[in-house]
N, C-alpha and C positions, 0 to 999 in steps of 0.2 A: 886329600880331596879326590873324589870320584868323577873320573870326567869321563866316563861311557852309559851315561845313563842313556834314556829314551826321557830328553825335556820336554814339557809341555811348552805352545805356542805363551810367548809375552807380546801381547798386546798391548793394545789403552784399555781394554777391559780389564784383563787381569792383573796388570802392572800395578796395581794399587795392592793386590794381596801379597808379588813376590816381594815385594819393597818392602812391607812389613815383617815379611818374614826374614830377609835380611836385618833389620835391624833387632830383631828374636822377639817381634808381638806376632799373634795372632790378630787380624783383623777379618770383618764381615762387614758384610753390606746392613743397613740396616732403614727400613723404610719408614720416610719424614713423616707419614699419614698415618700409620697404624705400628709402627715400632718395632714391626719384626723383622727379626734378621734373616738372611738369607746367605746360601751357599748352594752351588760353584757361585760365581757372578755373574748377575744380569745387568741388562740394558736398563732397565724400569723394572716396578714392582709389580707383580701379579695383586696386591689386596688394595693398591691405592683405589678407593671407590670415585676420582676422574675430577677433584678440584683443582685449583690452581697450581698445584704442586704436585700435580698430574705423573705419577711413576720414580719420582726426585729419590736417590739411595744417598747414604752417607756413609763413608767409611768408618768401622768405629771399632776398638782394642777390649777383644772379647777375654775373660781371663784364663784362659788355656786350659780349664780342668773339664776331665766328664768321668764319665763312663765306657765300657768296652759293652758296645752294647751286641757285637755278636765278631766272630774272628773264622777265618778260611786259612788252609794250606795249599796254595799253586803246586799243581803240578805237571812236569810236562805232558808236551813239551813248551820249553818254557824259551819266553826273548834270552838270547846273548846276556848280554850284561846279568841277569840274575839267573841264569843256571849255574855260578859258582857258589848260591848263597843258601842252592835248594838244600833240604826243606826249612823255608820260612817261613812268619808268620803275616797275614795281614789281620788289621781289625777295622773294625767302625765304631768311632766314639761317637755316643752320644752327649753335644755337649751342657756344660752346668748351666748356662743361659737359656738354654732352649733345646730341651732333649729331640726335638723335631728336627734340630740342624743336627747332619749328620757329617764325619769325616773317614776319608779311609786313610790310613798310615800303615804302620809297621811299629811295634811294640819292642821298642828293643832296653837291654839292661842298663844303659845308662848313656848319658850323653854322646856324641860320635861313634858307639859301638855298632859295629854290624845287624844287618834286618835279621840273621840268623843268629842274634844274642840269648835272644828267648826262645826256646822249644817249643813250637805252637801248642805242646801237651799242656806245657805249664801256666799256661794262658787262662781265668776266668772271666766267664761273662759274668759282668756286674761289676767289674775292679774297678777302684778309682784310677787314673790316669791325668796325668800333665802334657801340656806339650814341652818340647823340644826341638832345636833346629839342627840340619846337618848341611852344612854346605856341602853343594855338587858342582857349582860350578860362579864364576863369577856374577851371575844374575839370578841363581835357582838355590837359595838353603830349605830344603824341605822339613816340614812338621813330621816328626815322628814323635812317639807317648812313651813316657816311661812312668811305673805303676807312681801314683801319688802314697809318698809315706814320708815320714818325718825323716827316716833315713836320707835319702834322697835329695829332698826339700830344700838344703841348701847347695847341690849342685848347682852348678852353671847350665843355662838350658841353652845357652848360643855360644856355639867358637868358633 
């Protein structure tokens, strides 16, 4: 387990997403009015058009797969904790539910492997991808994607 990351704040806002992802779903907001989902998380929805159910999100278990729909290599200089990992990869899934929600991760070869698993070379935009979790600490297992193939498929995506 990695305990010198840079965590993100847990809140009451957020605390619905790390909780899920402790238990290895992906979850999103999704709004009661017009159905789309949304990511980071908000307070209320931007498209509810102001009836009684004015802004109202629901939490709801998105099925982890998308697309790589574009990928960066950091480089320094770069925070502590990931100059041992340089050169790694980041990407942005676009996901299967709604290529409009987007995610940033790390693409790595397989479940708990290192953000520097995958050579950012070997990286295409357009791959299928899953999610996956890696715990960092006792309240943060982060989404990372490992390429969607039958290969894989029955890995374990949470340890």
């Amino acid at each position: 387990m990695t305990t010198d990351w840079l965590l993100p704040e847990l809140d009451e806002l957020t605390r619905p997403f790390w909780d899920a992802c402790k238990r290895g779903q992906l979850q999103l907001q999704r709004c009661r009015t017009s159905g789309r989902l949304l990511h980071p998380p908000r307070w209320q929805s931007p498209w509810d058009p102001g009836n009684g159910e004015y802004g109202k999100l629901d939490w709801v278990t998105v099925c982890g797969r998308g697309t790589i729909w574009t990928k960066a290599v950091p480089h320094p200089p770069l925070l502590p904790p990931f100059s041992q990992f340089s050169p790694y990869n980041v990407i942005i899934v676009a996901l299967e539910e709604d290529p409009r929600i987007r995610m940033i991760g790390n693409l790595v070869a397989r479940p708990q492997a290192p953000i520097n698993s995958v050579a950012p070379t070997e990286i295409e935009i357009g791959s299928a991808v899953r999610v996956v979790f890696e715990k960092i600490s006792d309240d943060f297992h982060f989404p990372r994607w490992v390429l969607d193939t039958r290969e894989n498929a029955e890995d374990s995506s949470h340890v």
